[in-house]
ZAFI-468255 format. One record per residue: x, y, z of N, C-alpha, C in turn; residue number from 1. Coordinates in nm, 3 decimals. Example, Ala and Ser with C-alpha at 12.3 -4.5 7.8 and 13.67 -1.06 7.14 Angstrom:
REM ZAFI-468255
[atom [1.319; -0.569; 0.780]; [1.230; -0.450; 0.780]; [1.320; -0.330; 0.780]; 1];
[atom [1.285; -0.225; 0.708]; [1.367; -0.106; 0.714]; [1.290; 0.003; 0.787]; 2];
***
This chain:
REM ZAFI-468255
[atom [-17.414; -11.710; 25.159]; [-17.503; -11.676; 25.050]; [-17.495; -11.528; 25.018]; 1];
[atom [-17.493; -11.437; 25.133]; [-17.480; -11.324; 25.113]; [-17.348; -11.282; 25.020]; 2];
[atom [-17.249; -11.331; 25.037]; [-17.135; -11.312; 24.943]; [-17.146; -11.335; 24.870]; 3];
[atom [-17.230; -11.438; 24.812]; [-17.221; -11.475; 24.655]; [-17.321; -11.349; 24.591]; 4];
[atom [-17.410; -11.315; 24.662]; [-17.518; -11.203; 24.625]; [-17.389; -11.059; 24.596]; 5];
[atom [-17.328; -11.055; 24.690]; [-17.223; -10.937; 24.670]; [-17.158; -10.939; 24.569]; 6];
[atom [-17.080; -11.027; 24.552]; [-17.018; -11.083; 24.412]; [-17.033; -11.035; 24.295]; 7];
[atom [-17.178; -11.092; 24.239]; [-17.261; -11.089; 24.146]; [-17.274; -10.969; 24.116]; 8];
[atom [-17.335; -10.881; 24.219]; [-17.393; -10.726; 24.238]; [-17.270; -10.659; 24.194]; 9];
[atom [-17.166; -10.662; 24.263]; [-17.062; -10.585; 24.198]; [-16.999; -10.619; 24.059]; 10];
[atom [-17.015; -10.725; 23.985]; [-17.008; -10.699; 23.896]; [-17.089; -10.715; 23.761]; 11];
[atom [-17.185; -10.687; 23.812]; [-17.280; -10.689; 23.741]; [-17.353; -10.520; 23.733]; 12];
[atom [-17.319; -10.449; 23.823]; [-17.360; -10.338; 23.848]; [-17.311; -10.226; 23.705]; 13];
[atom [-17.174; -10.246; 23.689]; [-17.115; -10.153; 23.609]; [-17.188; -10.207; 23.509]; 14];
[atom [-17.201; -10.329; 23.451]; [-17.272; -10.336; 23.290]; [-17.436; -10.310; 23.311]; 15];
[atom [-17.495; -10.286; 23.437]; [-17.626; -10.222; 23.424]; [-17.637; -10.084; 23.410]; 16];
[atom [-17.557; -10.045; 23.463]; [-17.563; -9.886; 23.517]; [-17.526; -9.792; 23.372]; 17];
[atom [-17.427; -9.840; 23.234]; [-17.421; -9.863; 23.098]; [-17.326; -9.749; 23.132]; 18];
[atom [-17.293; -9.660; 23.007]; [-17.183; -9.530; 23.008]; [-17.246; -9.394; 23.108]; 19];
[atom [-17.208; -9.361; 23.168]; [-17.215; -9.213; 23.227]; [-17.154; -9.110; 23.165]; 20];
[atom [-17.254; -9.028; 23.165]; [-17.222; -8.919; 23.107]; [-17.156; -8.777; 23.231]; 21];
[atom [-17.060; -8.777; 23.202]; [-17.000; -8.666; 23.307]; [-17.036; -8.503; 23.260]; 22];
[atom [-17.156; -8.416; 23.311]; [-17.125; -8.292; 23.295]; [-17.060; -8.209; 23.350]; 23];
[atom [-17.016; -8.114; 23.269]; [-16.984; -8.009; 23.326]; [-17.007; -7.821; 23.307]; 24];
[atom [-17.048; -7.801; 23.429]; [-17.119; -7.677; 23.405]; [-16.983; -7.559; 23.417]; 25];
[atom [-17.076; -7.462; 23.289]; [-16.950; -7.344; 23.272]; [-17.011; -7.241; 23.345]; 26];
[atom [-16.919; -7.218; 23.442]; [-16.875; -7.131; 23.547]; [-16.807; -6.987; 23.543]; 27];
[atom [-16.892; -6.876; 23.504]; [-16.769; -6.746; 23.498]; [-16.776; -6.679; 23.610]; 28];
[atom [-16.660; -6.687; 23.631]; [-16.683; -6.586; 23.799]; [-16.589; -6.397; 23.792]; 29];
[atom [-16.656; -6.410; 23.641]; [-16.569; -6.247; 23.594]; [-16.747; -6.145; 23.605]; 30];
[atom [-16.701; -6.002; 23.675]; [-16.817; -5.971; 23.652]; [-16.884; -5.889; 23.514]; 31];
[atom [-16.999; -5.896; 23.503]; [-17.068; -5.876; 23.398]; [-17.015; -5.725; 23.306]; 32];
[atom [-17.032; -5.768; 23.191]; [-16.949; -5.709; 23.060]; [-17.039; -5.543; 23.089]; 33];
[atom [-17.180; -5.560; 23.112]; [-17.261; -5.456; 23.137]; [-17.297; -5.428; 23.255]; 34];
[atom [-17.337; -5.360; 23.281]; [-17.487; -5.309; 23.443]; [-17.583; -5.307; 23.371]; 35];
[atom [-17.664; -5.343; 23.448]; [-17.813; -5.343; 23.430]; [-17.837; -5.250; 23.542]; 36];
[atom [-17.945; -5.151; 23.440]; [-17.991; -5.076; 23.547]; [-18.128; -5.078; 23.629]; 37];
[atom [-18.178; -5.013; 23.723]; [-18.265; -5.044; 23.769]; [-18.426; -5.071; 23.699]; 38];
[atom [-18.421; -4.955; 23.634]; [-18.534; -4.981; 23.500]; [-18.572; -5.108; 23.426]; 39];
[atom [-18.464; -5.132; 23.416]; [-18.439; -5.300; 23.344]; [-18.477; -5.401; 23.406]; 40];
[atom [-18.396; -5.352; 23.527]; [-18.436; -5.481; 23.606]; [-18.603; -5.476; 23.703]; 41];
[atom [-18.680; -5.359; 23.690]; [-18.831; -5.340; 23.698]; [-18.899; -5.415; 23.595]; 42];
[atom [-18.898; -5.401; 23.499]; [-18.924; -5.398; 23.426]; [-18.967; -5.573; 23.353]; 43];
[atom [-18.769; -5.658; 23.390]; [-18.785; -5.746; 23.390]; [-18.850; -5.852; 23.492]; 44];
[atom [-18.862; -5.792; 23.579]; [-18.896; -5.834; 23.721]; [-19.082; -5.889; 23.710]; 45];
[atom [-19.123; -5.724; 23.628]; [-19.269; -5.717; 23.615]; [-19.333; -5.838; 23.524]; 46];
[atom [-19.226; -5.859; 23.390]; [-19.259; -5.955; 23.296]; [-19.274; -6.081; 23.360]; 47];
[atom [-19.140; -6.129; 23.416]; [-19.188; -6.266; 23.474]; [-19.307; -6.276; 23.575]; 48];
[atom [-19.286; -6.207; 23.642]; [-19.438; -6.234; 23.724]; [-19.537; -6.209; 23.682]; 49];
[atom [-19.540; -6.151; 23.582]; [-19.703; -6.129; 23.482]; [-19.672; -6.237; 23.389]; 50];
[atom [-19.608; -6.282; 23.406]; [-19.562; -6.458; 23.301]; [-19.603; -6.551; 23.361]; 51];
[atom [-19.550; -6.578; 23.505]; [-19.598; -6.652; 23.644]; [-19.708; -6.676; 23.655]; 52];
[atom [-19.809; -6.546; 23.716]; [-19.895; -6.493; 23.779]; [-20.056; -6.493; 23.705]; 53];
[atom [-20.012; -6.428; 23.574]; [-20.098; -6.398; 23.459]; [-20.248; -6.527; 23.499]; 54];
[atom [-20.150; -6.652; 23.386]; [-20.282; -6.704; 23.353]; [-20.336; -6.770; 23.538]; 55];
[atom [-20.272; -6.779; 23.616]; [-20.358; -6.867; 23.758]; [-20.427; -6.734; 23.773]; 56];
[atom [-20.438; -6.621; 23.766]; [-20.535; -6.490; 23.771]; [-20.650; -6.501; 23.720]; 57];
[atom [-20.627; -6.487; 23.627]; [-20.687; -6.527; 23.496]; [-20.813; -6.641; 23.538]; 58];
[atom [-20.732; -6.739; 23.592]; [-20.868; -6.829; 23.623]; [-20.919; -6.802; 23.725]; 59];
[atom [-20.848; -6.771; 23.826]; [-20.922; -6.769; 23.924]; [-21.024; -6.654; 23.966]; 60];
[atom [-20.985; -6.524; 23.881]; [-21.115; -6.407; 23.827]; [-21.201; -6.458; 23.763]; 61];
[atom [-21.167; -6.611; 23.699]; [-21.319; -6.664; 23.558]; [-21.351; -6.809; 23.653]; 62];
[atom [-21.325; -6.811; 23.797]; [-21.363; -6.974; 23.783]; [-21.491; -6.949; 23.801]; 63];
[atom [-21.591; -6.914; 23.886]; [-21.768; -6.922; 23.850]; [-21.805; -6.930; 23.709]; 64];
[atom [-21.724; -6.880; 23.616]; [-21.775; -6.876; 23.494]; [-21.738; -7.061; 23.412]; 65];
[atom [-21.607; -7.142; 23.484]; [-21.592; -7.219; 23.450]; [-21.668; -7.320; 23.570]; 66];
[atom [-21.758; -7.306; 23.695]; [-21.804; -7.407; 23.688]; [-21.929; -7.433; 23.622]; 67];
[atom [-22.007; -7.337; 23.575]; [-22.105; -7.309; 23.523]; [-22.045; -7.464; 23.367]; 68];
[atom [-22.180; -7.540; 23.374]; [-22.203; -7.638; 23.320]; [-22.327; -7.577; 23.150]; 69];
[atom [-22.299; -7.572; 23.079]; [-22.436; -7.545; 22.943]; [-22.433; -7.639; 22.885]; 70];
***
């Protein structure tokens, strides 16, 4: 019985499983056209984590004010 279950499964598998899509990721392993300098990279560093960081601050300096029910 088990073989007939195998059978089936294998070919039945490819018309479930439908077209695959193969990616492929582009890879440069040349180094960068510019430098970034340190400023920049402060700078950018500061943004995301005040991007991150910001609004869970944000609440959690206002949550008494959000359990407060009116």
């Amino acid at each position: 019985m088990s073989g007939l279950l195998r059978t089936i499964a294998f070919r039945a598998a490819p018309a479930l499983r439908g077209h695959t899509v193969c990616q492929r990721a582009n890879v440069y392993t040349r180094p960068a056209k510019e430098k970034i300098g340190a400023m920049e990279t402060v700078i950018g560093l500061g943004l995301f984590t005040l991007a991150i960081l910001g609004p869970s601050g944000w609440i959690l300096a206002h949550l008494e004010d959000y359990k407060k029910r009116e």
